[in-house]
N, C-alpha and C positions, 0 to 999 in steps of 0.2 A: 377429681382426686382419684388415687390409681387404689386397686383391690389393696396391695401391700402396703401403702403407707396408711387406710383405715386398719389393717391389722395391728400393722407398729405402735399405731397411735392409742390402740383400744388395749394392745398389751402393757404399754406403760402407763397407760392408765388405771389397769387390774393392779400395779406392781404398786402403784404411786397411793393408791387412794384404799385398794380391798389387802391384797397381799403382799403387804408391808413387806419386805427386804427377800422377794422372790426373784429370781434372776430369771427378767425377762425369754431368754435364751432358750427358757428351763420348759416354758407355753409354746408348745405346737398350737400352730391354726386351725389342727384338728381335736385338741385336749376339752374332753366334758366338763366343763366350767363347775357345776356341781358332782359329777361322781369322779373325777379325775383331780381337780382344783378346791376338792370342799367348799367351794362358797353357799352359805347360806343365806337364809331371805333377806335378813339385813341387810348383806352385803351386795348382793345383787338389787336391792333397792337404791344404796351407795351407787351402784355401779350404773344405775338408771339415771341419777341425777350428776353423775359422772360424764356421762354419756351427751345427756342433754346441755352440757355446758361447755366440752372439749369442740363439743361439733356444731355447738348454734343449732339445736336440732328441736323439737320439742314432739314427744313420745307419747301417744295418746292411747285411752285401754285398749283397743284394737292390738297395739305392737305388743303388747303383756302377755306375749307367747313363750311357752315353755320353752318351745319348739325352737323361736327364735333367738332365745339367750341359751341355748345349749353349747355354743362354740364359738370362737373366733371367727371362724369363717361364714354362722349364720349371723352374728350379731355385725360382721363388716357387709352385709346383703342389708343386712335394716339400715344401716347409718347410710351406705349411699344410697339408698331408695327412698332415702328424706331432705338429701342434701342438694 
């Protein structure tokens, strides 16, 4: 699966599931998911079992990086590095 369509896939997934009536468009691959997107823990815990269900993936405390839910472009590095 190609870098751009886990992007697409993870953006309409933030829009579908965390940030209800956000126009996809609006999410750069590079926007801070938390300081840019406001999402908080909740939602990024949504976004973890979001994740693990779009993609057939399953997420273990190792991937619970800050680091790696900071962006679009780090969170499509996790998902194809499980897939």
């Amino acid at each position: 699966m190609s870098d751009n369509k886990i992007q697409d896939q993870i953006k309409a997934l933030i829009v579908e599931k965390v940030l209800v009536g956000v126009d996809p468009a609006e999410i750069s691959n590079d926007s801070e998911l938390v300081a840019e997107l406001g999402l908080d823990s909740i939602q990024i815990i949504g976004l973890i079992g979001g994740l693990e269900e779009e993609f057939d993936i399953v997420l273990e405390d190792d991937d619970l990086d800050f680091e790696l839910f900071s962006t679009i472009n780090n969170l499509a590095k996790l998902v194809k590095g499980k897939l």
